[in-house]
N, C-alpha and C positions, 0 to 999 in steps of 0.2 A: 317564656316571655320574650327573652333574647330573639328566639326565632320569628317570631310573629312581629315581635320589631323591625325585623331584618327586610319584610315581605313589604311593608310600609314605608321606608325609606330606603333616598338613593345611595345613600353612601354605606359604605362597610359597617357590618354591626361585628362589634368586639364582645364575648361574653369570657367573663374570668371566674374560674369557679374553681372547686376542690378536686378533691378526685372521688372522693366522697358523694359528695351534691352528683358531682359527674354521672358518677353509675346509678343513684336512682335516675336523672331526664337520660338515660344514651337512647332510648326506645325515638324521641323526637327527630333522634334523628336519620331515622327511615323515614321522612315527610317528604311529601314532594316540593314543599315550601324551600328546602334548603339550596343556595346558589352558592356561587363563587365569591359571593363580597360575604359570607356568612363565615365570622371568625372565633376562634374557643383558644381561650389558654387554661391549660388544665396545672394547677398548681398539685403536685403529685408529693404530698409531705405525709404518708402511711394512712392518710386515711382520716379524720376525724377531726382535722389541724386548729380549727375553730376555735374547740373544747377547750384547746391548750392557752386560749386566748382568753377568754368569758370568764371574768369573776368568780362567777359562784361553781363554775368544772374545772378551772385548774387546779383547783389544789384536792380535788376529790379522789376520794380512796379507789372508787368506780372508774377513775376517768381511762384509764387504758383498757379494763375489762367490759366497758358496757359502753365508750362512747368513742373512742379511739381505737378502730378496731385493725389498724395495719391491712389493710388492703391490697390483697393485687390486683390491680385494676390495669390488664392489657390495653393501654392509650392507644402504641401505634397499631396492634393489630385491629383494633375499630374502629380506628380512622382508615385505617384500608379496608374494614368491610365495608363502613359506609361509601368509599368512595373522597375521602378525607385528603389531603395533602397533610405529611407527617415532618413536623420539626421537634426538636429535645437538647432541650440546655438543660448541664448539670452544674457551669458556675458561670460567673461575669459573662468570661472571654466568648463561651458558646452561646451564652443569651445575647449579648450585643450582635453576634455572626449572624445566629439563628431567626433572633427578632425580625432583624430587616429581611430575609429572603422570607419570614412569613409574611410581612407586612404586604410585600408586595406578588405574592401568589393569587393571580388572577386568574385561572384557567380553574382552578376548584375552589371549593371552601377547605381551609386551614385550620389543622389543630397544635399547637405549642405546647410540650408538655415540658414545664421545669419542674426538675426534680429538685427537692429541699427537702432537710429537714424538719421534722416537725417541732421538736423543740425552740430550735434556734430560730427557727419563722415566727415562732410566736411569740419570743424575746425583740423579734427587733420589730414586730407590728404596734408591739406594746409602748416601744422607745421611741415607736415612728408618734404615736398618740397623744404620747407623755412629750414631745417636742412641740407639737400642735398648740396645746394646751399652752406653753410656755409664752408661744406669739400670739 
């Protein structure tokens, strides 16, 4: 969807997604549709990060054995097959560095992968939620 959005507008399309979601769409992106304003941050937290988030799979007996499956999912090496520009934050300091020279990579399309935990991702998605709620 991200992609086909991209093809229709002029400005950069941003797609944020798991690493999970990631590896089922990577085939899309052998398309001839993909440009340089075509962007991906790949949130790289083992695979499944979601589950740990959703009501009714975090506290499941199943959730690491059938739905959190710890995944190696090779980010930069297919961002270099496809032809990708490769960045990777593992905390703050790298994501602030990292973010802006992705932001502004023009000559390819850009992949950002942050690395997190999966647990703790989905303690503070929940507390980002639970803040929401509050205002």
């Amino acid at each position: 969807t991200a992609l086909g959005a991209s093809v229709l507008y002029d400005d950069p399309t941003l797609l944020i997604t798991g690493d999970m979601s990631a590896q089922y769409d990577i085939a899309a992106l052998g398309s001839n549709l993909v440009t340089p304003k075509f962007k991906i941050i790949v949130l790289s937290n083992g695979g499944g990060g979601i589950f740990r988030f959703i009501g009714l799979t975090k506290k499941a007996p199943e959730l690491e054995s059938c739905l959190g499956s710890q995944i190696n999912f090779p980010v930069e090496k297919l961002a270099e097959a496809y032809g990708f520009s490769y960045f990777r934050a593992e905390d703050s300091e790298s994501l602030s560095k990292e973010f802006n020279r992705f932001c502004f990579e023009s000559e390819k399309p850009a992949v950002l992968e942050v690395v997190t935990d999966g647990e703790l991702s989905a303690e503070i998605l929940n507390d980002y939620f639970k803040n929401l709620q509050k205002h």
